[in-house]
N, C-alpha and C positions, 0 to 999 in steps of 0.2 A: 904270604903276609909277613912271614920272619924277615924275609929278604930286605921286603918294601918299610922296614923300623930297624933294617941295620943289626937283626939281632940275628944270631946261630943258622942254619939250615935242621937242627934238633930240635930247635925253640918251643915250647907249646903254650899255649895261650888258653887259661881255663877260664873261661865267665864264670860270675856270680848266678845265683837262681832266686827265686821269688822263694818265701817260708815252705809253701806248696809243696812246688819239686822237693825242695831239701827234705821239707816232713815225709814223704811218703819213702822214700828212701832210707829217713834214721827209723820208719814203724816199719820196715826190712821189708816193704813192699815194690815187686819189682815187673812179677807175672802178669797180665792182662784178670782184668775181673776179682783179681786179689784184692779183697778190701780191709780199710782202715776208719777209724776214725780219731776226732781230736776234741778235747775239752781242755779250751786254756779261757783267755779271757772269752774269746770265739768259741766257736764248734763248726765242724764241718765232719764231711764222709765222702770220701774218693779211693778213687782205684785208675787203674791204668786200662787202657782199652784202647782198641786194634788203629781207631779209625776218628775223625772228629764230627760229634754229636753235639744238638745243641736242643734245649725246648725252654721257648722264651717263656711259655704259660706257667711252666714249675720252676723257672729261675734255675736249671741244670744247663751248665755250659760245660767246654771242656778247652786246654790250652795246651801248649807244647811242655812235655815233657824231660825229666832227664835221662831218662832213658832212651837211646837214640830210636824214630820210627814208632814212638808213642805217643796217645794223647790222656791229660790227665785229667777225668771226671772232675769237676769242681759243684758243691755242692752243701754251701754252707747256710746255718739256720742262724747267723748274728749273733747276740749274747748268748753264752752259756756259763764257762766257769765264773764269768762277772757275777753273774745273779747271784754266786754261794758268796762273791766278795763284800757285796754291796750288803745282803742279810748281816756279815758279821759287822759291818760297820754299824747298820740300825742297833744288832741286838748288843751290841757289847763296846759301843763306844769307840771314842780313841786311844784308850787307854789298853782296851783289846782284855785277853782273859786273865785268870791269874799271873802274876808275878812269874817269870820260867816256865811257863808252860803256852804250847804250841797253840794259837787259836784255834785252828783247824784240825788238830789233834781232840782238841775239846769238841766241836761241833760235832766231828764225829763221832765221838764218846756219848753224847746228849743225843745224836740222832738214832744211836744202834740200841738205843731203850725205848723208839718206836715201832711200833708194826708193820710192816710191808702195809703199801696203802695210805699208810698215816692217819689212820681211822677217817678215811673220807677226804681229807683235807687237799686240795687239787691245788697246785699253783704252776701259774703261764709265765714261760722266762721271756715273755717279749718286751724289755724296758725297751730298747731301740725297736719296736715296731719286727712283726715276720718278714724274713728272708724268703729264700725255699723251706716248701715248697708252693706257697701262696702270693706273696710279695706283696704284703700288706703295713704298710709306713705307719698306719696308725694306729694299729693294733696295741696295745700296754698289757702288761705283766699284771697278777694279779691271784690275792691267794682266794680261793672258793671254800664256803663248809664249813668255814670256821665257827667253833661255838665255846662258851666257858669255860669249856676243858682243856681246850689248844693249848698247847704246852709251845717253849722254841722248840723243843726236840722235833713236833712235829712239824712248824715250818722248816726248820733247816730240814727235814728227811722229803717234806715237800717240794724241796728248791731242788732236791738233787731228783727226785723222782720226774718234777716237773721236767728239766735240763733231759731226759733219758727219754720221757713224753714225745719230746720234737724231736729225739735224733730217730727214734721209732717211726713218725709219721715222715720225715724225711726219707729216712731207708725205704719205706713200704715204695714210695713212689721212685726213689735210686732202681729198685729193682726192678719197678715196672719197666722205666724209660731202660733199661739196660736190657732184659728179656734173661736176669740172669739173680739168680736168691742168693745171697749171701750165708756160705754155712758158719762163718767164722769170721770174725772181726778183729785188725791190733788195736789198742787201744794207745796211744800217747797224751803227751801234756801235762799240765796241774794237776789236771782232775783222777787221772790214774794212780797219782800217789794213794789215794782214798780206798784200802780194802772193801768198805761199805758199797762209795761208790761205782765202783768196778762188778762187785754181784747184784747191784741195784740196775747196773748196764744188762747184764748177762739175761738176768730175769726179765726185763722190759722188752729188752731188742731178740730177745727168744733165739740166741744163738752164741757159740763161745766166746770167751772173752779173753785176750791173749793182752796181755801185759808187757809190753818191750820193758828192759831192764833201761835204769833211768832217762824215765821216760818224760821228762823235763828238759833233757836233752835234745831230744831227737830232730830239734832242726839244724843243732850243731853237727851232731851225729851225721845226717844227712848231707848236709854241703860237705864235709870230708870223704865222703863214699862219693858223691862224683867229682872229687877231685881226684881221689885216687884211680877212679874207672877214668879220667878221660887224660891222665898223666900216663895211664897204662900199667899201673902197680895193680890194679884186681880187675876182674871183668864183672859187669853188673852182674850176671848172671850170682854170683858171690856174696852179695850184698843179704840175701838174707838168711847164709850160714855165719854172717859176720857178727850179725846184731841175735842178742840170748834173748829167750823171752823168761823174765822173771817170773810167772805165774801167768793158771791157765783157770778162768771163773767160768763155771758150767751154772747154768740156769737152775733153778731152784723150783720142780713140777709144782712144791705146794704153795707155790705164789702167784702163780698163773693166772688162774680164774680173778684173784683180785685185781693183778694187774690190769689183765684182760678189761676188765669194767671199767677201772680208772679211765682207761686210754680213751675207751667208747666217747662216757663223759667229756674227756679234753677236748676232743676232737668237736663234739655239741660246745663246748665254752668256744670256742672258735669260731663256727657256722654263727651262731644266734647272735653274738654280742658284736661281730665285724662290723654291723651298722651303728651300732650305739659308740664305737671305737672311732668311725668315721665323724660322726657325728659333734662326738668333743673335742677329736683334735684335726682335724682338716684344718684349721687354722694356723695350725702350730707344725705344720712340718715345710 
């Protein structure tokens, strides 16, 4: 190829990569079955694996890889960090929070004065309709339970609990279609900035929660590790002594059981309401 563009017989030619590859890469994931997940405006959860898998029923496909001789689970549930975006625009305007101070600093602040749970208060992050594992276009977003005492605190603790709802019922069925449990998860994106949100992961998806150092980055992060693996300056294998994990969120046993219940219920807001969801927007998609 150098020859046939007149350039070097050294030359090396590195392609760009889809967010995908680069992301799984900057969350230092490189091994077969090793998984990640992402909350930015999206969410997804993949991992690297031997061979290419596909099942049209849960919308789990998988695609080539940057790792050479791999394929990458793909396996995304649509809105996620949007939903926390979209809340602060309802709850706080365009003006946003006080004067110098971080919006999402604040939500967080107002959401960690809620209870695990959010005393009941259930909300479904599907304004764009479910992805995987259902593939349901009309499906809407929607908060449950609500009664006189609902505070924002407890929506916003519900936007994030909800957002950690789907990546749970995604995972449950990642592992089935893989024949493989996930003990430990990296976390990247927006959403990882969020201490809250990060042990609200931990606790829901009932397994570790690793933290890549900024993890805002990591699909820049990512394109630069295979650039340098296919420049020949590191070998993948490398990639995940490269990248630090800044904190490591261990599940929380005394939240479980409520978790546990939440989830139950989600998953019932889901089944029962799919038709009444059909029903009002079949027109509109």
């Amino acid at each position: 190829i150098a020859r046939d563009f007149g350039l070097p017989e050294t030359t090396r030619v590195v392609m760009g990569t889809c967010d995908l590859q680069s992301a799984t890469l900057g969350a230092g994931v490189v091994d077969d079955f090793d998984g990640y997940f992402y909350v930015g405006t999206s969410g997804w959860i993949s991992c690297h694996i031997p061979e290419k898998k596909t099942s049209p029923v849960r919308m789990l496909s998988s695609m080539i890889a940057a790792v050479p001789g791999r394929y990458l689970l793909t396996a995304e549930q649509g809105v996620a960090g949007r939903c926390l975006e979209y809340l602060a625009e309802i709850l706080f305007g365009p003006e946003g929070a006080s004067p110098g101070v971080d919006i999402y600093d604040e939500m967080n602040r107002i959401a960690t004065q809620v209870r695990p749970g959010s005393d009941g208060v259930i909300f479904t992050p599907w304004l764009g309709g479910v992805f995987a594992p259902a593939g349901e276009p009309e499906t809407r977003g929607a908060f449950f339970n609500q009664t006189l005492t609902t505070t924002r605190g407890h929506l916003i603790r519900a936007t994030m609990e909800g957002v950690a709802f789907n990546l749970r019922w995604l995972k449950d069925h990642v592992e089935k279609f893989l024949g493989h449990r996930f003990e430990r998860l990296a976390f990247i994106g927006g959403g990882a900035s969020s201490d809250l949100w990060c042990q609200i992961l931990a606790d829901i998806l009932g397994c570790s929660i690793r933290r890549i150092e900024n993890p805002r980055s990591a699909n820049a992060v990512g394109a630069a590790m295979a650039a340098f693996a296919a420049l020949g300056e590191i070998r993948m294998s490398e990639v995940p002594k490269l990248l630090k994990t800044a904190r490591v969120f261990e599940p929380e046993k005394s939240n479980r059981a409520v978790y546990d219940r939440q989830f139950r219920e989600f998953i019932q807001l889901f089944r029962r309401n799919r038709a009444v969801y059909r029903r009002l927007n079949r027109h509109s998609i």
